[in-house]
Structures are given as C-alpha cells and as structure tokens.
DRENLOKOL-424286 format. One line per field, with one value per residue (C-alpha): residue number from 1; residue in one letter; chain; x, z, y. Coordinates in Angstrom, 2 decimals. Each point is the difference from the previous one (the first is absolute). Layout:
<atoms>
nr	c(NUM, ...)
rest	c(A, ...)
kette	c(A, ...)
px	c(X, ...)
pz	c(Z, ...)
py	c(Y, ...)
</atoms>
This chain:
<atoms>
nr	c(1, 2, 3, 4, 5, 6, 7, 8, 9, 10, 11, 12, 13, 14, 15, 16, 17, 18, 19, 20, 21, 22, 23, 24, 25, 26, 27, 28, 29, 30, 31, 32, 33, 34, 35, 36, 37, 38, 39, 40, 41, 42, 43, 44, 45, 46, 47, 48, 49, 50, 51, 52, 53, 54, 55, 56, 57, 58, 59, 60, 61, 62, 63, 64, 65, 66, 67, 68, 69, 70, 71, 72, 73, 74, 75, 76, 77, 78, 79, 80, 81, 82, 83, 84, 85, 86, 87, 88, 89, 90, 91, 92, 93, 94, 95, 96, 97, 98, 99, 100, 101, 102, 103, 104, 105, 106, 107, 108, 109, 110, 111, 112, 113, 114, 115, 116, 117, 118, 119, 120, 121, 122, 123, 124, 125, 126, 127, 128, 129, 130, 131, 132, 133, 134, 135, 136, 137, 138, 139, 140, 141, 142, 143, 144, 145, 146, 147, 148, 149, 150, 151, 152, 153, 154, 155, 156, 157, 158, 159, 160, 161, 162, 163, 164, 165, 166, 167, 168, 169, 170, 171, 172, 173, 174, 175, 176, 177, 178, 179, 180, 181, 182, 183, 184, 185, 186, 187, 188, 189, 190, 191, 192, 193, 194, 195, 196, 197, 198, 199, 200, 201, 202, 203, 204, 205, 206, 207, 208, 209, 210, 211, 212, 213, 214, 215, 216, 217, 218, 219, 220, 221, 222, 223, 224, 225, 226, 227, 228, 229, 230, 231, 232, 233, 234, 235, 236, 237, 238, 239, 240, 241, 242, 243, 244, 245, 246, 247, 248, 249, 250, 251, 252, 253, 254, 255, 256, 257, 258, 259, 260, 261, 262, 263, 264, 265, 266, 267, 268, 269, 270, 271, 272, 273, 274, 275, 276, 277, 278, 279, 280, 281, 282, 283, 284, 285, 286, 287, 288, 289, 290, 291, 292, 293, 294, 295, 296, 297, 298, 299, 300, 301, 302, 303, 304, 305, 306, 307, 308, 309, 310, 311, 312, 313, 314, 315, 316, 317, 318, 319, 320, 321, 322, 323, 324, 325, 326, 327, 328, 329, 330, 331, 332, 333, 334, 335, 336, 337, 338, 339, 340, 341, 342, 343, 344, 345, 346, 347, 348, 349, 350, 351, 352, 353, 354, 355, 356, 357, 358, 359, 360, 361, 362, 363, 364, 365, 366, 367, 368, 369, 370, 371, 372, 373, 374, 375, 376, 377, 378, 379, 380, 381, 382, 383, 384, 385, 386, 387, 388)
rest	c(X, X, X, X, X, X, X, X, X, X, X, X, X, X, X, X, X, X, X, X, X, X, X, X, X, X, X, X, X, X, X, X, X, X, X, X, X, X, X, X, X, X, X, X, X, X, X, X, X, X, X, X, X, X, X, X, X, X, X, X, X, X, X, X, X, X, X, X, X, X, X, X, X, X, X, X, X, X, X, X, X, X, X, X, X, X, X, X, X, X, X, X, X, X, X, X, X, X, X, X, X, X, X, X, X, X, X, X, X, X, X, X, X, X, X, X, X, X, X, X, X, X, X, X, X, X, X, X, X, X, X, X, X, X, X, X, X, X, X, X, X, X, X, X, X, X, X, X, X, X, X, X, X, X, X, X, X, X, X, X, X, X, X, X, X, X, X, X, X, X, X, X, X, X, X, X, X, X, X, X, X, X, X, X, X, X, X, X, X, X, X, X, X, X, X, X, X, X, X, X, X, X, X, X, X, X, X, X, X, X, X, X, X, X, X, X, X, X, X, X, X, X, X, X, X, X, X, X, X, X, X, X, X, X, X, X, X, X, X, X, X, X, X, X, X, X, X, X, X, X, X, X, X, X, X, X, X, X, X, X, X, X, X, X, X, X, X, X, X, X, X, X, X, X, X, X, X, X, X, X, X, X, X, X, X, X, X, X, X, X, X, X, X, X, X, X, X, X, X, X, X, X, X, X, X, X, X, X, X, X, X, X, X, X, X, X, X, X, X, X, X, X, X, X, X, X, X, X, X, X, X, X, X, X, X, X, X, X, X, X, X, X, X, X, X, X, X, X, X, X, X, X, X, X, X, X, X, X, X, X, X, X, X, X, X, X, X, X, X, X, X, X, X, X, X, X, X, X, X, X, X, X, X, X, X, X, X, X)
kette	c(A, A, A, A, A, A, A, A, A, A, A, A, A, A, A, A, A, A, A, A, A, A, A, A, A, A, A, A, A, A, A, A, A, A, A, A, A, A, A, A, A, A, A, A, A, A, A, A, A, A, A, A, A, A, A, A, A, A, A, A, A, A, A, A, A, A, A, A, A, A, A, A, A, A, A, A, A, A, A, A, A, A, A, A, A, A, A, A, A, A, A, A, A, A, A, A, A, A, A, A, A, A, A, A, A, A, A, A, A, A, A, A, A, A, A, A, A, A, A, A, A, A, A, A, A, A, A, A, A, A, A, A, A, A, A, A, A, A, A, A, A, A, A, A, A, A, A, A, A, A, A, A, A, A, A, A, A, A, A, A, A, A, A, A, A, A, A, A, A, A, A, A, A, A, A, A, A, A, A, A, A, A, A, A, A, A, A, A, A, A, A, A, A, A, A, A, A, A, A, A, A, A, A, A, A, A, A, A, A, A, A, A, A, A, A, A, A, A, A, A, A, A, A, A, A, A, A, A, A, A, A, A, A, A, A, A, A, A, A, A, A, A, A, A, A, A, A, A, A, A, A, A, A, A, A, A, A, A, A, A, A, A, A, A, A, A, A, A, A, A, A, A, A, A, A, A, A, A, A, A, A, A, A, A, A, A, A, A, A, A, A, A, A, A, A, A, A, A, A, A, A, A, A, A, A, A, A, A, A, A, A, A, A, A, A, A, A, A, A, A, A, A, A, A, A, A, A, A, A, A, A, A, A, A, A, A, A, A, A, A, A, A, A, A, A, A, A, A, A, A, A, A, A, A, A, A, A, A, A, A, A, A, A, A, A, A, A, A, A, A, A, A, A, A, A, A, A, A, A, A, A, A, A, A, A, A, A, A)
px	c(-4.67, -0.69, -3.51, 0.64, -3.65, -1.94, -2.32, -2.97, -0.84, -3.45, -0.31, 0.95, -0.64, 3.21, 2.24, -0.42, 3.11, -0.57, 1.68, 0.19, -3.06, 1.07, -3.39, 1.73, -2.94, 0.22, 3.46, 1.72, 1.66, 1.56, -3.02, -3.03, -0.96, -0.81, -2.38, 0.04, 0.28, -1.83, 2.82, -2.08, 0.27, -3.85, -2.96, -0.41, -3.34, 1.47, -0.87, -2.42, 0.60, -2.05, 2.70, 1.53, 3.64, 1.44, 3.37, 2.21, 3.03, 1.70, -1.00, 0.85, -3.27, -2.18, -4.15, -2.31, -3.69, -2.07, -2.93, -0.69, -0.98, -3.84, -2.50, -2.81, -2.25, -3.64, -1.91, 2.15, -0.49, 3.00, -0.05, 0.11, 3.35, 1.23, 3.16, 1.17, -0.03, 3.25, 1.31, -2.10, -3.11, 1.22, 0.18, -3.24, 1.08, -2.59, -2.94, -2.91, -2.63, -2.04, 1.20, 3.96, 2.23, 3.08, 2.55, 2.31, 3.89, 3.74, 2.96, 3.78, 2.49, 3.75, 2.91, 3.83, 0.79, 4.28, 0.17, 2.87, -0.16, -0.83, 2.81, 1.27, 0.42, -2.20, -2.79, -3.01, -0.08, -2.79, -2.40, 1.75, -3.56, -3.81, -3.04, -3.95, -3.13, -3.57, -1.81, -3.25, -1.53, -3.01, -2.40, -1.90, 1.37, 1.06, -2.85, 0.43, 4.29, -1.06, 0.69, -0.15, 0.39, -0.90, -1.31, 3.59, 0.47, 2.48, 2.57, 2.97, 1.52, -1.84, 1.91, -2.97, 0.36, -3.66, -0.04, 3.65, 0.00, 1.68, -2.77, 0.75, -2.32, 0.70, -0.65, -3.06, -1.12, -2.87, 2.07, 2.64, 2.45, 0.54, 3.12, -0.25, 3.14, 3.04, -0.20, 2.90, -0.95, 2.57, 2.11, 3.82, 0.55, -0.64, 0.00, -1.54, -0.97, -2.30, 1.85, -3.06, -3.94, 0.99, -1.78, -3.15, -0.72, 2.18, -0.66, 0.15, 2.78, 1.17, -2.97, 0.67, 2.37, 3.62, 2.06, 3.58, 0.91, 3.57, 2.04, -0.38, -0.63, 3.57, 1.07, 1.01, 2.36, 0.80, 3.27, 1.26, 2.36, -0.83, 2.67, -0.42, 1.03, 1.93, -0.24, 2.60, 1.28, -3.64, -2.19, -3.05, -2.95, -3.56, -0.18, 2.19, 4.04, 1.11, 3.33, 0.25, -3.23, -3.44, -2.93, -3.55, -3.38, -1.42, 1.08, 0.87, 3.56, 3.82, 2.33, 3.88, 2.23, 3.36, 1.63, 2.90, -1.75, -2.76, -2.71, -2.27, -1.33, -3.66, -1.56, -4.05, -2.82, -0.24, -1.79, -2.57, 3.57, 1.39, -3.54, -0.38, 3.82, -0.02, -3.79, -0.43, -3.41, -0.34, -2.01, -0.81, 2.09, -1.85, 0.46, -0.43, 3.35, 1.04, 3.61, 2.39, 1.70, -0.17, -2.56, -3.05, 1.00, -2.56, 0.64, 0.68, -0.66, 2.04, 0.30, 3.60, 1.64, 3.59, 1.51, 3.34, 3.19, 1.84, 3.55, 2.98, 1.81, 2.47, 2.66, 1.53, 3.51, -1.15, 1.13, 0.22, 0.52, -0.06, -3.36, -1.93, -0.04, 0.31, -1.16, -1.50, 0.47, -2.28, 1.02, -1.45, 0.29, -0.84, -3.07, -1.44, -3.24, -0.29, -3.02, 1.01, 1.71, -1.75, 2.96, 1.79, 3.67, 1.19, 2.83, 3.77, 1.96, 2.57, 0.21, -0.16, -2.84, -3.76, -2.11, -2.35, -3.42, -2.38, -2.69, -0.11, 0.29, 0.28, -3.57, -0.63, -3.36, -2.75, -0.80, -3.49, -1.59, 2.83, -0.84, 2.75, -1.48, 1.24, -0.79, 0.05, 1.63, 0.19, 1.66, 3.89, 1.96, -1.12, -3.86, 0.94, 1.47, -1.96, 0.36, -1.14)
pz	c(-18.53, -1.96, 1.11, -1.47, -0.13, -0.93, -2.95, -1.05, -3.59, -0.55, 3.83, 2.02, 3.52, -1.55, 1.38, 2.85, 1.24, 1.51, 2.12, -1.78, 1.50, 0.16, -2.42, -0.44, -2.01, -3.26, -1.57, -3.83, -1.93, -3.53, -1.93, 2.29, 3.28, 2.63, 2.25, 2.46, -3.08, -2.75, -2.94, -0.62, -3.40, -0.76, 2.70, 1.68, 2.04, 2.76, 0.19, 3.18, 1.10, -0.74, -1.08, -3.26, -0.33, -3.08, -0.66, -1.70, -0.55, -2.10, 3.19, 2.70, 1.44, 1.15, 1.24, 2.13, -0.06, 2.61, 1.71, 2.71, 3.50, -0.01, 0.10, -2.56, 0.55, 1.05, -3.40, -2.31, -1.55, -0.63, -2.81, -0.03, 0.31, -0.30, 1.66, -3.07, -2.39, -0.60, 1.55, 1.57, -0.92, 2.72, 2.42, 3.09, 0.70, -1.27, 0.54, -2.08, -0.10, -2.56, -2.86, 0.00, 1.47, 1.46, 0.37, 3.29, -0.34, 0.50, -2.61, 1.62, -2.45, 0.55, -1.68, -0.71, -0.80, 1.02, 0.43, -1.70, -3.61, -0.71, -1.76, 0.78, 3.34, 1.24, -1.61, 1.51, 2.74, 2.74, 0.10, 1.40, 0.09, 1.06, 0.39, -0.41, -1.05, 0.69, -3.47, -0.28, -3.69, -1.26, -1.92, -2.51, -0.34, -4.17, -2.20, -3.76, 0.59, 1.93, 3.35, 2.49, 3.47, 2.52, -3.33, -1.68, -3.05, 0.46, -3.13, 0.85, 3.65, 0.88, 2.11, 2.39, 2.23, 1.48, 0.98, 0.68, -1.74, -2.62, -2.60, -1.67, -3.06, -1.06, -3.41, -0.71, 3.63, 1.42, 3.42, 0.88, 2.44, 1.88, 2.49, 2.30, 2.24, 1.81, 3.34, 2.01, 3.48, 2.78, -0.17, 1.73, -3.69, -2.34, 1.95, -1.69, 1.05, -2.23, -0.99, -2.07, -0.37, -4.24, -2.20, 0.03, -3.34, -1.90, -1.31, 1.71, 1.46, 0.02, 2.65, 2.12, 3.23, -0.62, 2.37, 0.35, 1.25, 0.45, 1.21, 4.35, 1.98, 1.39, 2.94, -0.95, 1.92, -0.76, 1.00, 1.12, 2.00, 1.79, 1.77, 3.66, 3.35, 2.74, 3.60, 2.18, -2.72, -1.31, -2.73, 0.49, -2.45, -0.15, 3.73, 0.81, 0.86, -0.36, -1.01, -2.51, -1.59, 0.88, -1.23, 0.61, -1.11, 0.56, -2.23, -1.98, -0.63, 0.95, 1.02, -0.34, 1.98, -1.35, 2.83, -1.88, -3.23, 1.89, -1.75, 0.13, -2.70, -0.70, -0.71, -0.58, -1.78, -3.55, -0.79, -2.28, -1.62, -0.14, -1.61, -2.42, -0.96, 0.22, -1.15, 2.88, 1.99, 3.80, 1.07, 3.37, 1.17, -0.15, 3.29, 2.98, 1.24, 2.91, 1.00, -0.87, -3.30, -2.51, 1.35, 0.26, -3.88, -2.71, -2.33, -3.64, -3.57, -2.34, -3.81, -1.33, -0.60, -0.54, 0.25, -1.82, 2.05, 0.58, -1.28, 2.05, 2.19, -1.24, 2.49, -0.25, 1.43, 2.27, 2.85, 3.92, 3.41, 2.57, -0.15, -2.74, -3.53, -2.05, -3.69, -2.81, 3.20, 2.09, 3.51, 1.35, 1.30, -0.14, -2.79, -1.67, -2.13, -2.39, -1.19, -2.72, -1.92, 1.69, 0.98, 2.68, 1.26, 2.73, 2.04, 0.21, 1.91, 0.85, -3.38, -1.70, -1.91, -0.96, -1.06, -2.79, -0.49, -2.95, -1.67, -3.43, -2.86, -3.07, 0.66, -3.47, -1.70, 2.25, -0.63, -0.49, 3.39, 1.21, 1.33, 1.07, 3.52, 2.64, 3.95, 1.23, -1.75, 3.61, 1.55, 0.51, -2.26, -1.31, 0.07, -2.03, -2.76, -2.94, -0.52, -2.16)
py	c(20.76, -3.18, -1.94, -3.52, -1.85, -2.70, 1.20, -2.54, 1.28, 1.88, 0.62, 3.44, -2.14, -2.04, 2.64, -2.40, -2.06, -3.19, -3.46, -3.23, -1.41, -3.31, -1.08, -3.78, -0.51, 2.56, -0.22, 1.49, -2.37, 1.30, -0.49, -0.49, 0.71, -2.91, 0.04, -3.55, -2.24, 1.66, 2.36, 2.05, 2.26, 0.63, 0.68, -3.26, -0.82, -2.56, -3.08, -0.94, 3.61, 2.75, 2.54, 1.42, 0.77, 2.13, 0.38, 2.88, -1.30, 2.46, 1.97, -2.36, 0.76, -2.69, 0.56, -1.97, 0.48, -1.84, 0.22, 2.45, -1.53, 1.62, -2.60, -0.14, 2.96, -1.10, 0.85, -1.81, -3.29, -2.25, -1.68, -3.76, -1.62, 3.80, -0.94, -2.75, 3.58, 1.71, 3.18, 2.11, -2.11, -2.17, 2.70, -0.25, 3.85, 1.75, 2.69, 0.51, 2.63, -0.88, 1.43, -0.98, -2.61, 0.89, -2.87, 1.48, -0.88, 0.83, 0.69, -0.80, 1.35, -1.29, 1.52, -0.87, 3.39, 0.47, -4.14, -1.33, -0.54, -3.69, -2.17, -3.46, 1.61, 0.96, -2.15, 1.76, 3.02, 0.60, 2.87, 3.06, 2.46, -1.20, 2.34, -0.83, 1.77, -0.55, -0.97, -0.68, -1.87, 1.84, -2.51, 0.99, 3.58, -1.02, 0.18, -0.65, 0.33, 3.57, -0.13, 2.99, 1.11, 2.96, 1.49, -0.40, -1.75, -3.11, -0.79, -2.71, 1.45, 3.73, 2.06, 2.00, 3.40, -0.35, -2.50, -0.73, -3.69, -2.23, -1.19, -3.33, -1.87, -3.83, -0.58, -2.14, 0.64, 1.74, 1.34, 2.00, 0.60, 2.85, 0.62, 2.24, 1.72, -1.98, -1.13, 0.06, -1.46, 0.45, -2.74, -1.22, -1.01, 3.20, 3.24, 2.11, 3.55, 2.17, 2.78, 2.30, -1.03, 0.65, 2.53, -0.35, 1.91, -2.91, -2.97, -3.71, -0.58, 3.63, 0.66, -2.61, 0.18, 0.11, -2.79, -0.10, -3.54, -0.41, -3.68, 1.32, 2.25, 2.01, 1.82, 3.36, 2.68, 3.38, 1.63, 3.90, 1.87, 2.03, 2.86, -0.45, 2.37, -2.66, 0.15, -2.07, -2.49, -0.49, 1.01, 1.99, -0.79, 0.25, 1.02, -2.95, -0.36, -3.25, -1.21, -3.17, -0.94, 1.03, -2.26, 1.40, -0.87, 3.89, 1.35, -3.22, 0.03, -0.92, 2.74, -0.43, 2.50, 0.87, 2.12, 0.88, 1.44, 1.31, -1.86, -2.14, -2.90, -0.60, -2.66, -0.16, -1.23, 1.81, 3.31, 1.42, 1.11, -3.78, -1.31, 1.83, -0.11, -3.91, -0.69, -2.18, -0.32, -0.20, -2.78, -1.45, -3.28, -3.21, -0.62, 2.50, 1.00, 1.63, 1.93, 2.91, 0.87, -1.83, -2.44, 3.21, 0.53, -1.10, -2.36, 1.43, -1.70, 1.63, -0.41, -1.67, 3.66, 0.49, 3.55, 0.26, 0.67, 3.43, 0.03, -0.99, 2.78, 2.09, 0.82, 3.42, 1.73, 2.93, 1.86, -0.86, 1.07, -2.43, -1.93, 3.02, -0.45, 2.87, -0.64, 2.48, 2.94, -1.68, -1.51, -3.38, -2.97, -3.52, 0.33, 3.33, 0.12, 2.87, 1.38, 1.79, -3.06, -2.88, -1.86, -1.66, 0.76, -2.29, 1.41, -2.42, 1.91, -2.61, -1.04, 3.66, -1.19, 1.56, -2.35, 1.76, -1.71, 0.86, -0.45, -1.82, 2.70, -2.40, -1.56, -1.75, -0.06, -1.70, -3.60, -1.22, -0.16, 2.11, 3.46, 3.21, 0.98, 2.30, -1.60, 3.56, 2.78, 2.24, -2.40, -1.44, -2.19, -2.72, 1.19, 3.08, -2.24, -0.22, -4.28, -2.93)
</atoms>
C-alpha cells in the first residue's frame, strides 16, 4: 500500500492532507510569496495592520502572526500610542501579573506543498495546506541575550516535552515566542479527525495530537458473499427471505439475492477489519441523517492510499461435465476459493475455460512510503494476498 501525503518540513502533524482553502488572499509566485499586495521575501510588519507575515519560499510556506481576540487583561498598562509599534507591540491582547507581559496571538501557516511547479505557466499557485497555533510573546523573558522559559534555557527555536511548546528568541529582543499545539476546529472545509493524542515523552511537535485531514469526507461500503439456503425462489438471510435486494437500516446494510448461485451480496458500512486495512477514521455526518443502508453509515475520512492491483486472470483448459468444472482433481462450479494457495478459479463451463486468479508473486522492493501488508491472512482471495 502506497500513502501519498502532504509533508510540511520539520513538522510530524504535516502528515496531514488538506483542501485548497480557497485563501484568495496569500498566494506563491516564483520568487516571493504575496499576500493582498505586499511580495513578500523577508518578515514584513503590515502596514495599518497589526500583523507580521514571513515567508519561506524555498519552502513554499507562508506564516501569519496576529493578534489573538482577548481583550487587555485588567492589570496591564498600555503603553501610549502602543498600537503605532510594530508586530506584536501593536497587539491590545495581553495579561499581566506583575512580573511579565504576555502579548496573546495566532500563527496561520499556508503551504503549496504538491501545487504545480511555477514556470511561465503557471505564474503563481494558491495555498493547498492551512493550520494555526496559539502563541503567546513573553516580554522580558531575555536578559543580557539569555532568555529562558518554564525553567528551560531558550537558544534560536527549542523543541520542549514538558511543556509540549515551540520556543522562539529574536535577536536584539527582550521576548520570545512560544507556539503551542495545532488546532484543528471542525470545519466543512478541512476535516480533520484526530487520529492519536502523540507521545507525550517526545519533543514539540512529536507530543502533540496527530490529525489526518484529507480533501472530504467519503461514503464507504464493504462487500461479501455470503452462501445462502433458498426457500420458494427466494433467499434466506439474516432471518429474512426476500428475493431481489434487501435494504435495511438494523443491521445497516443492502442484501442482494442471487437465486440461481445461491448467494447472496453484502453490502455494509466498513469494519474494525476495513479501518485498519484502509487507515480511514469513522466520524459522525455533519448533518443528522435518517434511513436504511447506506444513509445510517458514518461518514469516513480516509488518507489518499493506493493499493497496487492483482495480476490479470489466467484462463486454464480443464475438465467438464455438464455445468461442474473439474480442474487440479477438484470439482466446482461457478467460483472456488482455495485456502491452501489463496487463489481464485472461476468456473466457464460453456466456454471450457477456468479462470485462475492469484496473488502477485513478483512484488518488487517497497517504495518509500510504500508498505507489503496482508488485509487478512485467514481469509479468501484477495485478503490473503500479500499486496503493495
């Protein structure tokens, strides 16, 4: 199985995959990025707007610090004409105590990561990834070019376990900044689902919750047959006989009879099995629904997996009388499962023709990102194929 993702460099939450968010504001152009009118290539304080905006371009990675919405906390003074300063002077966000200022804010980072490569054509690309982070900027915590915090030494960018937080200095400053984890709010645009609460023995961002925000949400159906007794030209299933389809909502599934074959075809809302085979996450719909298969499903957000194809049939001459197949001294018809070789053998017995299906012995090496998994070894072909 291949899991093709959208990796922001330095960051484990950047196994995240997002939607073009439609941010008309923050574009990449070859050299720069834009944000409304400004190209910016160093970090630009905005003009008559209280934010600072840095730009990686070699990256295409693009931040936005602002203020948070808090109002000023009671005890603290603002300074006069605070507001004219530059970024996060400006802010009004803040809480005192006495002994340290803290300046409240917001980091947006946008990404271009898997955008087309600019050229002629295109001439600049739109963010494909967004995610914040709480910050708040420490003042006074540098004395004499020291500067500490929670009883941590700060140097450049620190990495912190306890507590889980990204440390920042500014040269020639007295603050610093420190970042705290991602929020992911539930939104129509990202849908995200929190797939672990991280490791909480690791360093920032390694401790932090680990998202998985793919394009959209999907509907999601697994399918079985199932061998099935018949009773007056129907099938009988699940307590039910019922010729044609039956749809139900308890248990949550549609139920296909095929008279002639004696089976019946399953369709219902994936298993612990299917999860963990796919990596996808059942979440609740955004809006309450109501009504039988698949409408009582969950919705699923799933990562942007591919799992390689099985090889072609091979048909094979056998042996046949009337409607049974007769092939490697076994007698069937229509389709046969072994479990000893994991394969498939579909009965022809018009055309004089097996059908052979198998699984993939010349696997080559894995790719990167690419694992060799087995869906369930116990079970029929395909799940007992061991597949890229």
């Amino acid at each position: 199985m291949k899991v093709t993702s959208s990796h922001m460099p330095y960051y484990v939450w950047s196994t995240l995959y997002f939607l073009a968010l439609g941010d008309s504001e923050v574009t990449f152009v070859r050299h720069a990025c834009r944000y409304k009118d400004n190209y910016v290539q160093e970090p630009l304080n905005v003009r008559n707007d209280c934010k600072r905006v840095t730009c990686q371009i070699s990256d295409r990675t693009l931040t936005i610090e602002e203020c948070a919405e808090s109002a000023v906390g009671a005890t603290c003074n603002l300074p006069k004409n605070f507001s004219k300063n530059r970024f996060p002077l400006c802010c009004a966000s803040r809480t005192c105590d006495g002994r340290e200022t803290i300046i409240n804010g917001i980091i947006t980072y946008y990404s271009a990561e898997g955008a087309a490569q600019l050229s002629d054509y295109p001439n600049f690309v739109r963010p494909t990834g967004k995610w914040t982070a709480p910050v708040k900027y420490i003042l006074g915590a540098c004395k004499n070019g020291k500067c500490r915090y929670a009883n941590h030494s700060i140097y450049h960018e620190t990495m912190l376990t306890t507590p889980c937080v990204s440390v920042k200095t500014y040269p020639g400053r007295n603050h610093i900044r420190v970042q705290e984890c991602p929020t992911f709010p539930a939104s129509r645009l990202t849908n995200c689902v929190k797939l672990n609460d991280g490791n909480k023995k690791d360093r920032y961002p390694n401790c932090c919750p680990l998202y998985m925000c793919p394009p959209g949400r999907q509907q999601r159906n697994t399918t079985f047959v199932v061998r099935t007794d018949t009773h007056q030209g129907m099938c009988r299933y699940g307590g039910n006989d019922f010729k044609d389809t039956l749809v139900t909502a308890e248990p949550c599934r549609t139920a296909t009879c095929d008279v002639s074959r004696r089976r019946v075809t399953v369709k219902t809302c994936l298993d612990e099995e299917d999860l963990k085979w796919t990596g996808c996450k059942a979440v609740p719909p955004l809006e309450h629904r109501n009504g039988s298969h698949p409408l009582c499903c969950p919705d699923y957000i799933c990562p942007d997996m591919k799992v390689d194809r099985l090889p072609k049939p091979l048909a094979h001459a056998g042996q046949f009388v009337s409607d049974v197949c007769i092939f490697r001294e076994r007698y069937f018809r229509r389709d046969l499962y072994t479990d000893d070789t994991c394969e498939k053998w579909t009965c022809h017995a018009k055309e004089k023709v097996v059908d052979v299906y198998t699984c993939d012995f010349t696997i080559p090496k894995t790719e990167p990102d690419c694992t060799l998994e087995f869906k369930n070894r116990s079970k029929p072909y395909p799940d007992c194929c061991l597949r890229k």
